[in-house]
C-alpha positions in Angstrom: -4.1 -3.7 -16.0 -1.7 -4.5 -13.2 -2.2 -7.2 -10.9 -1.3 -7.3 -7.3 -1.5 -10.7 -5.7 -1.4 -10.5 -1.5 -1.1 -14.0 -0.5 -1.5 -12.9 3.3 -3.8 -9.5 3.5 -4.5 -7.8 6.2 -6.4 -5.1 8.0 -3.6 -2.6 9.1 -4.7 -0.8 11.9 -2.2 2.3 12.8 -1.9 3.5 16.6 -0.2 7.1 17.1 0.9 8.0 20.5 2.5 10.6 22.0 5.4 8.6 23.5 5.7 4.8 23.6 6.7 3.4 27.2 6.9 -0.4 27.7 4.8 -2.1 30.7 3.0 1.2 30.6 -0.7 2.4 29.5 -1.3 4.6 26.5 -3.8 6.7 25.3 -4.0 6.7 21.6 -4.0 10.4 19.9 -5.0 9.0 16.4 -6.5 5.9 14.4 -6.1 4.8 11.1 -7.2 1.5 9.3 -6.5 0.5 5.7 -7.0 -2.8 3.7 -2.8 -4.0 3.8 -0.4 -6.4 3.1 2.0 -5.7 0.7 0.5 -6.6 -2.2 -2.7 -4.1 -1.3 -0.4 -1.1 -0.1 1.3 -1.5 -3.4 -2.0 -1.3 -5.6 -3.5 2.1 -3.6 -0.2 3.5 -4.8 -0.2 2.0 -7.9 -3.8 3.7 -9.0 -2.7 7.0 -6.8 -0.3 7.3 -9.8 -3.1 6.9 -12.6 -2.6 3.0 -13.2 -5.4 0.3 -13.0 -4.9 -2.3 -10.9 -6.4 -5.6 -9.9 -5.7 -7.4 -6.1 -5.8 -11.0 -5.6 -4.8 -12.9 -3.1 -7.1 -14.3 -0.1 -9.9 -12.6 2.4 -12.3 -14.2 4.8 -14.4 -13.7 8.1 -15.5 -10.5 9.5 -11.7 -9.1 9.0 -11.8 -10.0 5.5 -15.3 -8.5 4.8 -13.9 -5.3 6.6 -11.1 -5.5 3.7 -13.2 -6.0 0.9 -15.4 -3.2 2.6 -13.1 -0.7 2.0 -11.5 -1.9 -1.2 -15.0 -1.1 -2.7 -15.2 2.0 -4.5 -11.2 2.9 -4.0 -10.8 4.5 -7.7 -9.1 2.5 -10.1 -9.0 -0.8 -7.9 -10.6 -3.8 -8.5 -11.1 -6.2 -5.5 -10.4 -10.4 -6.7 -9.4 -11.4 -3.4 -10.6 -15.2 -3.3 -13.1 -15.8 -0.3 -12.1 -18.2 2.2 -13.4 -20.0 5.6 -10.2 -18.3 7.9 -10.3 -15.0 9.3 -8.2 -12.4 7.5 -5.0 -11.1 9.9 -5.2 -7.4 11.9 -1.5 -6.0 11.3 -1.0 -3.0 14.3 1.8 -0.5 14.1 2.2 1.8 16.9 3.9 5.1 16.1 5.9 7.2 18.2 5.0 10.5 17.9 8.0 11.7 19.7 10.8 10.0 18.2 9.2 8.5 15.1 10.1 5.1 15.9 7.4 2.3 15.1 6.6 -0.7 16.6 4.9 -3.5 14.3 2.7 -6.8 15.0 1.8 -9.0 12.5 -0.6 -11.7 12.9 -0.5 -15.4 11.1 -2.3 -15.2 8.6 -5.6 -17.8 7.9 -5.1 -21.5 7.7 -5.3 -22.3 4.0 -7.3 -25.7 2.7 -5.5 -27.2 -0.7 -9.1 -26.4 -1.8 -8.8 -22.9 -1.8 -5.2 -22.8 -3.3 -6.3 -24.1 -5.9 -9.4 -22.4 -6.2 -6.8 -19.3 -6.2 -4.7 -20.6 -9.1 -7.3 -20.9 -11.3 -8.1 -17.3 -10.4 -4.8 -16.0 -10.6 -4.4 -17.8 -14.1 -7.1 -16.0 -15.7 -6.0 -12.5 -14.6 -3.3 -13.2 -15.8 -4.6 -13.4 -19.5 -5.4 -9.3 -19.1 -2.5 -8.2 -16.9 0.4 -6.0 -18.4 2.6 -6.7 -14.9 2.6 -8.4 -11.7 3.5 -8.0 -8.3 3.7 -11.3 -5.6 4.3 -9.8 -2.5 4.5 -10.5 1.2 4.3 -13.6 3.4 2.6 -16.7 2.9 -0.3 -17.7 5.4 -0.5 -21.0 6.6 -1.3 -23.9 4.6 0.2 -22.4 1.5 3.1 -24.4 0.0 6.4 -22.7 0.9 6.8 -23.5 -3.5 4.1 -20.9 -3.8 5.7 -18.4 -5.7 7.9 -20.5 -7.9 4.8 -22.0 -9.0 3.3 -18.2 -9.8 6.5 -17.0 -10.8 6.8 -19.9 -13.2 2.5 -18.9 -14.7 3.7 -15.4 -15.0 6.5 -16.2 -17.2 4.6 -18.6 -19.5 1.8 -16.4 -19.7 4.4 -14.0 -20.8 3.7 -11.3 -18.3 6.8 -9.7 -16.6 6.7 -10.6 -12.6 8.1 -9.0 -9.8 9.0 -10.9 -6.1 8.8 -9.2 -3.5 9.3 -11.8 -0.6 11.5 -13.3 2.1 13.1 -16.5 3.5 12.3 -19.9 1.9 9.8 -18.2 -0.1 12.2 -16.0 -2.0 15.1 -18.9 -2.4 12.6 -20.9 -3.9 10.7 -18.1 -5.9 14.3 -16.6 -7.1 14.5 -20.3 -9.1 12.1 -19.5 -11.3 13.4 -17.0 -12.4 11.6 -13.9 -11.9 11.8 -10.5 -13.4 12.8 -8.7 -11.0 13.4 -8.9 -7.0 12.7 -6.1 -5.1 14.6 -7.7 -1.3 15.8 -5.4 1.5 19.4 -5.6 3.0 18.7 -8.2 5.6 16.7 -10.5 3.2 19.0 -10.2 0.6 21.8 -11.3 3.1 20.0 -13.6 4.1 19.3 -15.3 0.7 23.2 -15.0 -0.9 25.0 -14.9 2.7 26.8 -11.8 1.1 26.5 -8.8 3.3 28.0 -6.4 1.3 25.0 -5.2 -0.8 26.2 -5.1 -4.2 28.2 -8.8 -4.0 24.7 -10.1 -3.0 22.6 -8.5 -5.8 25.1 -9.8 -8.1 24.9 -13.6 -6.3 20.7 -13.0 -6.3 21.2 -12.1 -10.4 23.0 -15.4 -10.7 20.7 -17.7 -8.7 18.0 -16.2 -11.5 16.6 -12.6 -10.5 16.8 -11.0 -13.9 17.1 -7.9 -11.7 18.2 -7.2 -8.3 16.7 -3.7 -6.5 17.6 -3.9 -3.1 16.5 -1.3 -0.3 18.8 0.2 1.7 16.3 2.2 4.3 16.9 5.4 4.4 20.2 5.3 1.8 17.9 4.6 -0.9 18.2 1.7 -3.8 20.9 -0.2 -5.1 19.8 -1.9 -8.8 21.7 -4.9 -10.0 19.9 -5.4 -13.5 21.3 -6.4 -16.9 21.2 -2.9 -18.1 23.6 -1.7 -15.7 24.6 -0.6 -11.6 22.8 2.4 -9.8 22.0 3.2 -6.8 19.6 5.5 -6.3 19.5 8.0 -2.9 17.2 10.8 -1.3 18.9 14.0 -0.5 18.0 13.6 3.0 16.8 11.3 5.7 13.1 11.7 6.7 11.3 11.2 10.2 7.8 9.3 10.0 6.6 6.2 10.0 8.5 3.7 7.5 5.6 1.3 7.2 5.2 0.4 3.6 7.9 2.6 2.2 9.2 -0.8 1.0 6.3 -1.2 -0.9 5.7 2.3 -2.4 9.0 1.6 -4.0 7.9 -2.1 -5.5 5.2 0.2 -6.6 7.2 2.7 -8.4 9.7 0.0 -10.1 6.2 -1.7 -11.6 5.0 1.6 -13.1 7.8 2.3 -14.5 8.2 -1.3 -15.7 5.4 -0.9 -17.8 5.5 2.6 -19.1 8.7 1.5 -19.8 11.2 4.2 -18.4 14.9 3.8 -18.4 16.2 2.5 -14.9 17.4 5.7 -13.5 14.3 6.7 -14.1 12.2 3.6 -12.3 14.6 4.3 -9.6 14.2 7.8 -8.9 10.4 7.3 -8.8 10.7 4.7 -6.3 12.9 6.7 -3.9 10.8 9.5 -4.0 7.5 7.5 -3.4 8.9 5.3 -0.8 10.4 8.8 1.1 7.2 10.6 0.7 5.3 7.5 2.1 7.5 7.9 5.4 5.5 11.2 5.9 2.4 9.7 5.3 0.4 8.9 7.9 -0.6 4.8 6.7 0.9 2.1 4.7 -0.3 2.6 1.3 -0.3 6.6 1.2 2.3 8.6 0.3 2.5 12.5 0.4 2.0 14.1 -2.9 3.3 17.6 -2.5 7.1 15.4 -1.0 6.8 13.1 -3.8 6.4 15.6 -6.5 9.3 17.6 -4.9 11.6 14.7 -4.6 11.5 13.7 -7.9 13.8 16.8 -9.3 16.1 15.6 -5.7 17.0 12.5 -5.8 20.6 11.4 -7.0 21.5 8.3 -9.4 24.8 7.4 -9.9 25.7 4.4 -11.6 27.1 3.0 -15.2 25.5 1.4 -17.7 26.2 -2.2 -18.9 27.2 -2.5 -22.7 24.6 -4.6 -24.3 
């Protein structure tokens, strides 16, 4: 089983219009709504490739019971989201039919009692005694300790169960401390975390501030993988229109399958270019379109060397 921990999920609601105008009224051609955050995006595309999957994290009032709603039944998914009194956040993305463009809002997130973090640890520590992987992803609502993910990262590793981060800001500089097995930042994150803006110098400064690996996105140029079995980077052989919500996390997705069937990295990266590509055509977060993806996979270039052991 893999486990999915969403600290902050959501109810993503997706808005399709023909042409988005500011200070302007808009009828919507198309609605979609799908249990989010990261961590939930990256378990639908998890057991769309054949893999178990358990997803933790929090869920409460009528936004919450929406989530765990539709969670029941989705094949291969098991819902452990830990009840609590706050109201679960909406996410909306508004896509521009005409030019592809999409516009996001994210809501806070529930307040969190120290209750019901710890009523989560205790949770989180005993899926942990069946999981083969784990993926922390996304923000952290409020009440959490900004620590949070050092202090999962840190049960992960003692529970001897490989972990992937999958963060930002404080969150990440204080989760990259405990070392995790992997970090799966954008450009801007990454910069943000090292103060290195040339990609590759800050997934080597990430590596030394204790990422065992570094796979850092690069939008539509792909994936550039820092880890200590080499230097790839890892493209598609061509830019796609669509909506890039939760291409990030089709990627984290692909690295974590291939993590645990245990694939050489060129191989873990060309899976997650071609998921995280195919989930641009898709029409939600958390979906990704099968007939691209299958293509993909014979298209996408690695390059890189591999590090002597």
């Amino acid at each position: 089983m893999i486990l999915t921990v969403t600290l902050n999920t959501a109810l993503d609601i997706t808005y399709r219009v023909p042409s988005l105008r500011p200070h302007s009224s808009h009828r919507v051609s198309e609605v979609t709504e799908r249990p989010g955050g990261k961590g939930v995006n990256v378990a639908r595309v998890l057991a769309a490739l054949g893999h178990e999957v358990t997803v933790t994290g929090f869920a409460g009032g009528p936004t919450g019971r929406e989530v765990h709603e539709r969670l029941t039944g989705t094949p291969k998914v098991t819902d452990a989201l830990v009840t609590v009194a706050g109201t679960t956040r909406r996410t909306v993305a508004v896509v521009d039919a005409g030019s592809g463009d999409t516009t996001q809002l994210n809501e806070p997130g529930p307040q969190i009692s120290p209750d019901e973090w710890s009523a989560f640890q205790d949770v989180y520590a005993d899926l942990l005694s069946s999981a083969s992987a784990v993926a922390l992803c996304g923000s952290l609502p409020p009440g959490v300790p900004v620590g949070a993910y050092a202090q999962l990262v840190r049960a992960a590793r003692a529970a001897q169960v490989p972990v992937l981060l999958d963060t930002a800001g404080e969150a990440l500089r204080r989760g990259i401390a405990a070392r995790p097995d992997l970090i799966k930042p954008n450009a801007d994150e990454l910069a943000e975390l090292t103060g290195a803006h040339e990609p590759l110098r800050a997934a080597q400064d990430a590596r030394r501030r204790g990422a065992r690996a570094v796979v850092a996105s690069l939008g539509p140029d792909g994936l550039l993988a820092a880890t200590p079995d080499g230097l790839w980077r890892a493209a598609p052989p061509a830019r796609v229109q669509g909506n890039p919500a939760g291409a990030g996390d089709s990627a984290v997705a692909g690295l974590l399958s291939g993590l645990v069937e245990q694939l050489p990295w060129p191989d873990r990266l060309t899976r997650a270019v071609a998921l995280s590509t195919a989930t641009v055509l898709a029409p939600a977060a958390g979906e990704f379109d099968r007939a691209a993806y299958e293509d993909l996979l014979g298209r996408v270039a690695v390059t890189g060397e591999v590090t002597a052991a």
